[in-house]
FIKOL-935809 format. One record per residue: x, y, z of N, C-alpha, C, CB in turn. Coordinates in steps of 0.02 Angstrom, whole numbers, plus 32768, in hexadecimal, padded with zeros to 4 digits. Glycine has a CB too. Example, Ala and Ser with C-alpha at 12.3 -4.5 7.8 and 13.67 -1.06 7.14 Angstrom:
BEGIN
82947EE4818682677F1F818682947F5B818682357F2081C4;82827F90816282AC7FCB816582858002818A82C07FE2811E;
***
This chain:
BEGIN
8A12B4EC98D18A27B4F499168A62B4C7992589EDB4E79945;8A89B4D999418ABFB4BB99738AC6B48D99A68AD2B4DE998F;8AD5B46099948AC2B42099C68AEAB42B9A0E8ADEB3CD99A0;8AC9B4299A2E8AEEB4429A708B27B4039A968AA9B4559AAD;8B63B40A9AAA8B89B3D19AC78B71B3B39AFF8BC6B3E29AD6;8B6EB37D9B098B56B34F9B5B8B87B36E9B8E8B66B2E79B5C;8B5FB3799BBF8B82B37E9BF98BB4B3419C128B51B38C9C28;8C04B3429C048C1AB30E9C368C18B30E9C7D8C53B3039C2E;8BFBB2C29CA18BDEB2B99CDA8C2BB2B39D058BA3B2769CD9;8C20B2D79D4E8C61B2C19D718C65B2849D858C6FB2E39DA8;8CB7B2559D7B8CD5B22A9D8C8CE9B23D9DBC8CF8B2159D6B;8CF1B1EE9DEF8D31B2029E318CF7B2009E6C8D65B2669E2C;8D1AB20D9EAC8D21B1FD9EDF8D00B2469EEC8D64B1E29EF4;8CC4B2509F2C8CB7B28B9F268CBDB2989F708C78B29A9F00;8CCEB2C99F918CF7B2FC9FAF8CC8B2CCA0038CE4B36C9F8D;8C94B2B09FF98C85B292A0378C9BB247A02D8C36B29CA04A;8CB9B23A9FF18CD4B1E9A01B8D2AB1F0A02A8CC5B1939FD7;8D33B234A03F8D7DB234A05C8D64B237A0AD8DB6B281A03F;8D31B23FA0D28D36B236A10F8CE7B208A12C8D47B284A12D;8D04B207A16C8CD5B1C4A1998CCBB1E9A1C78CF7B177A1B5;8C7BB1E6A1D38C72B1F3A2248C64B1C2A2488C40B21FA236;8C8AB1B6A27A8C83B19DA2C08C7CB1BEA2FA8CAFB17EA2CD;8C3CB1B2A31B8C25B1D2A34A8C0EB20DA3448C47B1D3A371;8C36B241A3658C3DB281A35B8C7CB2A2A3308C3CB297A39A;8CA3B27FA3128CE7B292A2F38CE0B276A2CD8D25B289A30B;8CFFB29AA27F8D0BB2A3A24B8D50B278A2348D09B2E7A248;8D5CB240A2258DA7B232A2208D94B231A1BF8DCDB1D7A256;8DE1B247A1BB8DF2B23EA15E8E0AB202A1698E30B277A12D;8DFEB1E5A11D8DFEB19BA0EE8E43B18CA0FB8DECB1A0A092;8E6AB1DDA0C48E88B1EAA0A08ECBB1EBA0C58E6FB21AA081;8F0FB1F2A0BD8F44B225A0E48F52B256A0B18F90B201A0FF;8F5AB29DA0D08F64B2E0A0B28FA9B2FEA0988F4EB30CA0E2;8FA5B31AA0898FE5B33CA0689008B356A0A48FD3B37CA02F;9049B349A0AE9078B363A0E49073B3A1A0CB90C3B345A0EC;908AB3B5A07D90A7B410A0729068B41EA07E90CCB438A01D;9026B410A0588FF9B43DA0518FD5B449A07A8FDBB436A02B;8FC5B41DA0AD8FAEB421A0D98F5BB3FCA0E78FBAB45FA0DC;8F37B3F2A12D8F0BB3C4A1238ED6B3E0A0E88EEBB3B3A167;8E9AB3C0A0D08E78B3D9A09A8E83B3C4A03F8E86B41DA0A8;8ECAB3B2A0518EDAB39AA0058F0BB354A0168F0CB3E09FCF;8EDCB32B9FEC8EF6B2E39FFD8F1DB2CE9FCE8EC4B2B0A005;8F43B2959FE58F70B2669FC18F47B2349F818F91B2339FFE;8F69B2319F478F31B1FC9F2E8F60B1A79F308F12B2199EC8;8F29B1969F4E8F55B1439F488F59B11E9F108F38B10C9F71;8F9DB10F9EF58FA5B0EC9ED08FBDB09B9EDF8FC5B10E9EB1;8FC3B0799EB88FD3B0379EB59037B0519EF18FD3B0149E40;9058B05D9ECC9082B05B9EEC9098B09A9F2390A6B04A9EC1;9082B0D49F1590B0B1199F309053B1349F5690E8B1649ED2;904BB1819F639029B1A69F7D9035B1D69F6A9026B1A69FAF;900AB2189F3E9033B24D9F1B8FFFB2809F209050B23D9ECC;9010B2B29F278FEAB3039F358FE8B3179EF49015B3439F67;8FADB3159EE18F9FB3409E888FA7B3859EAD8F38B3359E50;8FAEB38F9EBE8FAEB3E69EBF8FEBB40C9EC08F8DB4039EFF;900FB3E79EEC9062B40E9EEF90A5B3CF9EC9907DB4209F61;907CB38D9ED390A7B34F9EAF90C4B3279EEC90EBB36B9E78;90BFB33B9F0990DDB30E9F5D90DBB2D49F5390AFB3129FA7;9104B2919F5D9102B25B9F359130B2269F859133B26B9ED6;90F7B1F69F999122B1D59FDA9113B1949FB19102B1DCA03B;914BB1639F9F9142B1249F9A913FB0EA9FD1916BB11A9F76;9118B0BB9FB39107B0749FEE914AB0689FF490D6B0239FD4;9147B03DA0349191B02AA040917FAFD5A03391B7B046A09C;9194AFBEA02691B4AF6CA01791B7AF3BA03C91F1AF66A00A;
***
């Protein structure tokens, strides 16, 4: 028999620690993609903010 492969377990950040509820409202963590629109976030890096999806790329300012 065929040894079956392990399931790899998901890494990362999961889809509820991009927002906070306060009160009655929902605020995001995150800031969103200008092109793409809200729903797809920026990932923060050490220096810039960049949209995996379309590449949108805003650097820190200095």
């Amino acid at each position: 028999m065929a040894d079956k492969k392990a399931k790899k377990e998901a890494s990362g950040p999961s889809k509820r620690d991009y927002y906070e509820i306060k009160g009655d409202k929902v605020e995001r963590k995150r800031q969103h993609c200008p092109k793409c629109g809200p729903g797809t976030f920026l990932a923060a890096h050490k220096n810039r903010a960049s949209c995996g999806r379309c590449g949108y790329t805003e650097f820190a300012k200095k």
